[in-house]
N, C-alpha and C positions, 0 to 999 in steps of 0.2 A: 240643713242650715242651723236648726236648735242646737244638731250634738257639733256640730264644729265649733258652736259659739260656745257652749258648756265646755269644751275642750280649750279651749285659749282660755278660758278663764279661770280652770284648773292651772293650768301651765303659770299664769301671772300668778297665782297666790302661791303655787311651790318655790317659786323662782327664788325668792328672798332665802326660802328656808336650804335651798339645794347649792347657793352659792357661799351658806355659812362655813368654813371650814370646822373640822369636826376631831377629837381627839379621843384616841386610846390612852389610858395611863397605865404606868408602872409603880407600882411602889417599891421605893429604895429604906424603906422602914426610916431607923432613927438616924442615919448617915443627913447630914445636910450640904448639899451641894450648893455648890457657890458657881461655878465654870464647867461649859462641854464642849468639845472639840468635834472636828468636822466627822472623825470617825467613830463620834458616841460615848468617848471616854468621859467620862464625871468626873471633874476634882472636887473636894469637897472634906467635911469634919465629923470626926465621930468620936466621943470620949477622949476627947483631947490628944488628938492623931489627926495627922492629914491625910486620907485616904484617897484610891480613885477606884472606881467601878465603869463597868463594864461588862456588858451581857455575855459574855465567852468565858469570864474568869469570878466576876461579884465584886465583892469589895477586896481590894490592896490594903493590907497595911502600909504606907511610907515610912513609920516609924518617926523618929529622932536623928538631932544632930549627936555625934559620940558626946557623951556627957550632960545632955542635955533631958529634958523629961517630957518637953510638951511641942507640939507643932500643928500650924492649920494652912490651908491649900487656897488659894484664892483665885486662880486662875490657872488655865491650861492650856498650850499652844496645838496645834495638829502635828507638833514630832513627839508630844507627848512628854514634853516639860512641864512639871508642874511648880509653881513659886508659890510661898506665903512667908510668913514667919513660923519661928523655933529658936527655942534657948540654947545656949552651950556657948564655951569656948568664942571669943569675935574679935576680932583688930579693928578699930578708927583708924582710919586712916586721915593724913592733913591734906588738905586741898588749898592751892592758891599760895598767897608765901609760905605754907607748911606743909608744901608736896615732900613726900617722900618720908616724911616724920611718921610715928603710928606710936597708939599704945594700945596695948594687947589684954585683955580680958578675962576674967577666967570663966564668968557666965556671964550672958548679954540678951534679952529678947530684940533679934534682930531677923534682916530679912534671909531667905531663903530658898533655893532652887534642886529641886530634884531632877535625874534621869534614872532612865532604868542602867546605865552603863559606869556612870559614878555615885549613884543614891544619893543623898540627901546633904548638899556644901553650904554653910553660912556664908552671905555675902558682906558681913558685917556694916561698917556705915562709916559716912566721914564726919570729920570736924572741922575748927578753925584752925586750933594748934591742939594735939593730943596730947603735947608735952608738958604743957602749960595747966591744963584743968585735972592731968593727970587721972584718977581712979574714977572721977564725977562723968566721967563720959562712958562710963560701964552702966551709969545708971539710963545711958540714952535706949529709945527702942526705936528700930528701923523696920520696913513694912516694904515687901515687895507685890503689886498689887497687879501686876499685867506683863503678859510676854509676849513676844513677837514669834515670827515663825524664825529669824534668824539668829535667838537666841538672847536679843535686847531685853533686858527688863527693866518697869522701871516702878514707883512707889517715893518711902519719904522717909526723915525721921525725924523725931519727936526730943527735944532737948530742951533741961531744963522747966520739968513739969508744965510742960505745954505752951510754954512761951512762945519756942521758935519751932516751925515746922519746914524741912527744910525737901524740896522734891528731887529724886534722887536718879540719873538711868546709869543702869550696870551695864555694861558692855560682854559680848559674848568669851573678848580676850582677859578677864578680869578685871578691867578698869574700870572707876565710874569718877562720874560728874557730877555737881551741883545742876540743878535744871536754873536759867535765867529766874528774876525774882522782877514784882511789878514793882516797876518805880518808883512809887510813892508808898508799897509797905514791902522791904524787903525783909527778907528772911522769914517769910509765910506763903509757901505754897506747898505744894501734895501732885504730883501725879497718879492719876487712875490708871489708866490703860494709851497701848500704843499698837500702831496697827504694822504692818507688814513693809511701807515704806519707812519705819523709824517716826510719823506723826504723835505726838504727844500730847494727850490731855487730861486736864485735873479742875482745879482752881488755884488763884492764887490773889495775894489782897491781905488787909490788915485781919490778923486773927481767923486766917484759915482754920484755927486750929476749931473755932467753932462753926465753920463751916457760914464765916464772912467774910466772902469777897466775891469773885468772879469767874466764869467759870474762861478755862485761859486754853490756848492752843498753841505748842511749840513745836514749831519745823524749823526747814531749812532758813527761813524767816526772820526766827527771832521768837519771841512772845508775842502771843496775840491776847488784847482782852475782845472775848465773847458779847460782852454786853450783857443782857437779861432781856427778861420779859416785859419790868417795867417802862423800857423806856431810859434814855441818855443818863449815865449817873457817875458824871467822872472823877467824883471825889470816893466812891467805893460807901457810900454811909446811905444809902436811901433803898436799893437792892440789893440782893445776893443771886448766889447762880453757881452752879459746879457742872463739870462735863464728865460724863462719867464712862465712855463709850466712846470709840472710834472705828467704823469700819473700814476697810480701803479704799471705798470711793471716799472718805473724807468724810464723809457723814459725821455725825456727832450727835450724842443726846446727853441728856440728863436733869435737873430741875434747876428752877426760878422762882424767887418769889414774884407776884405780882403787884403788890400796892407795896407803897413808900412805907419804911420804917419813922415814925413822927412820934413815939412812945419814949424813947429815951433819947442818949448822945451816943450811945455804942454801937456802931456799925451794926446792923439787922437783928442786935441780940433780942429782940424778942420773937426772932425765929424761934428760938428755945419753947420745950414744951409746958404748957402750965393745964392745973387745971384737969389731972388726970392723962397728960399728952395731948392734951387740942392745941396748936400753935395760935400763938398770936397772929403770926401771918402767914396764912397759909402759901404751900409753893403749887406748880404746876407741873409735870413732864412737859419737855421742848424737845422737837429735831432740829436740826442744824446743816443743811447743805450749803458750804458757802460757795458752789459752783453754779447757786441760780438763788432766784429771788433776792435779788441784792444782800446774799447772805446772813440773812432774819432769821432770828429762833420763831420758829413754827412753834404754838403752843397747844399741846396736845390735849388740854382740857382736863377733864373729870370724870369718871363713872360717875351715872345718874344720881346716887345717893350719897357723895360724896365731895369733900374740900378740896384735899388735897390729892397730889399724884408725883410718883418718881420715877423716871426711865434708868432701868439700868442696862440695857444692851439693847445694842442693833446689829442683826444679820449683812452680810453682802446682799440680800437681799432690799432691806430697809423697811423690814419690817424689826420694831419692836417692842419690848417686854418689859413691866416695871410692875409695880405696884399703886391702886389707889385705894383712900381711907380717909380717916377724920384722926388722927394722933400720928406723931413723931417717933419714933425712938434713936436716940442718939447712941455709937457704937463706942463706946469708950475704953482703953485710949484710942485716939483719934486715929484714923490710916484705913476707916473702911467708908463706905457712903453711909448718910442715913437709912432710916428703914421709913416707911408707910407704911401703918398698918390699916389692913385692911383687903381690899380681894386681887389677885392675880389680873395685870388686863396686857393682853396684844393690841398690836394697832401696827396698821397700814396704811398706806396714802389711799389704795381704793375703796376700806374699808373703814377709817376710823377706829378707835379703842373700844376692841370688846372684852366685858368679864368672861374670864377662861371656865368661870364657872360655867357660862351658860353654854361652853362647845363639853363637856363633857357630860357622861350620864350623870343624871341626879340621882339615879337609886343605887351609885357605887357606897353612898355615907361622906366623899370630900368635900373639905370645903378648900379652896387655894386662895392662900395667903399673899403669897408674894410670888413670882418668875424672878430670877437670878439672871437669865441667861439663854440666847437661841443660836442654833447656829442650824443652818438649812431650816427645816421646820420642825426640828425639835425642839420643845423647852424644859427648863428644869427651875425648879422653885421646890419651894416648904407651904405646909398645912396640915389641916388635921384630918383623918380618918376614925371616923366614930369617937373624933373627940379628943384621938393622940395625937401630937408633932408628929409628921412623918414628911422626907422628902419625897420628890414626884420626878418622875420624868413623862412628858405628853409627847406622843407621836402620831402624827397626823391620820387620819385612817384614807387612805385612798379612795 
């Protein structure tokens, strides 16, 4: 009777420790990956290339647009398109009374799409009228930020020193569209990513371009505003919110701030960092099922030593990946999400957010900075190794 009761009491105290999932890493050196696909493909940057890896071949050069010098990978679908931006050669195109109008560029940082079958085409960007602002629209930059598996992408561009950010989907046939704009700030929003139905999200709101407004969901719909974390705010000036993620069940993540902006008149500018990067107000990681819960941002908290936190991807599963810290950093020019600085954490519904630190060994030397990205249960993020940047890739140990 002792040793049965010493044995169940073994059992309860391993329990916790044998149900933690547990990872192997990879190191991809100085490459930084941003996006992985379901068959392990990396997209990702290195010396100013867009690269992709993958264990059968290493890193890809992508290279450049012809004429162009610089290029970076943001995202990768499972046929193995990779988008971001790249300089070179780009057309404006006019939308709305100035369809069909364009003026053509001779260098443009604009957005971008790779295959292995055509390499690397500029998708260039649109305008109001091309004709009209003529050369000054060569100074716009466009940013394609998410692909679908049938070939949709979508992203924004930036016109007029960050005035108006305009969200943008490329269609597989070469066409694209203005994404809808929130009613009371238009001409400020951004799409992140879009999932396999054609679903669309970003933010959008006065002065997206700082990353104030709300985080927004376009479908078959229309525009949706998300809300936030704090609570009803429908003049867009007391919270902020971006969506930075969508998987095909609809899911949705990415951050909120939590307490009201009452510091200035500028919509959540003291999101911005001060102070070394400490925010004024700090934000959260949120999930977002609007198929239950009267579709409420879930707010995913904090790691224990920590303000703030960002989701940047969620699996078909619903698990995901972001980053939490105590500093900001802002990506500028604007077209990517912010960053948290601070330690890599996963989170699940049955599990809550764990530091990815504590599922790997500690006598490797890593420390994990940020996750980018999951897809089945692998993740990929940046950190350092004995001290250098190096990208990671973590795969689960059976």
């Amino acid at each position: 009777m002792r040793r049965f009761a010493l044995y169940v009491m073994l059992i309860s105290f391993a329990a916790p420790v044998a149900s933690a999932q547990r990872y192997a890493i990879t190191d991809l050196g100085a490459f930084t990956p941003t996006a992985i696909n379901t068959q392990g493909r990396i997209a990702g940057n290195l010396d100013g290339h867009a690269y992709v890896w993958s264990q059968s071949k290493g890193l890809e050069n992508l290279g450049t647009l012809v004429g162009g010098k610089a290029s970076s990978a943001a995202a990768i679908n499972d046929a193995g398109t990779v988008v971001g931006m790249a300089d070179g050669p780009a057309t404006v195109y006019g939308v709305a009374s100035a369809a069909g109008l364009e003026w053509n560029c001779s260098d443009m940082n604009q957005a971008m799409m790779w295959t292995r079958t055509q390499g690397m085409v500029g998708l260039g960007a649109v305008g109001i009228d091309p004709t009209v602002y003529g050369e000054s629209w060569c100074l716009m930059i466009s940013y394609a930020n998410g692909v679908n598996l049938t070939g949709q992408v979508v992203g924004n561009d930036d016109f007029s020193e960050d005035t108006y950010l305009d969200g943008i989907l490329w269609t597989k046939s070469g066409g694209m569209a203005l994404l809808p704009f929130a009613p009371l700030n238009p001409y400020n929003n951004r799409a992140d990513s879009i999932n396999d139905s054609g679903s669309k999200v970003g933010i959008a709101g006065c002065c997206a371009v700082l990353e104030a407004g709300h985080a927004a969901l376009w479908n078959s719909e229309g525009l949706s505003d998300l809300g936030t974390l704090g609570g009803p705010d429908p003049e867009d000036d007391l919270y902020c919110s971006e969506a930075n993620s969508i998987n095909d069940s609809g899911q949705i993540v990415g951050w909120s701030t939590v307490t009201p902006d009452t510091y200035d008149t500028f919509p959540c500018g003291d999101i911005a960092t001060a102070n070394g990067g400490v925010p004024v107000l700090p934000v959260h990681a949120f999930v977002l099922d609007r198929s239950g819960a009267g579709g409420a941002m879930q707010d995913l908290g904090t790691l224990a030593e920590y303000s703030s936190s960002q989701a940047y991807k969620i699996n078909s599963a619903g698990a995901v990946v972001g980053s939490s810290g105590n500093t900001l950093e802002w990506v500028y020019p604007p077209g990517r999400p912010m960053l948290v600085g601070g330690h890599a954490f996963v989170w699940t519904a049955a599990g809550g957010m764990k530091d990815l630190n504590n599922l790997i060994s500690s006598r490797l030397g890593w420390v994990l900075n940020t996750a980018t990205d999951i897809k089945g249960g692998q993740i990929i993020g940046s950190g350092t190794l004995h001290g250098q940047v190096r990208g990671f890739l973590l795969t689960p140990i059976r």
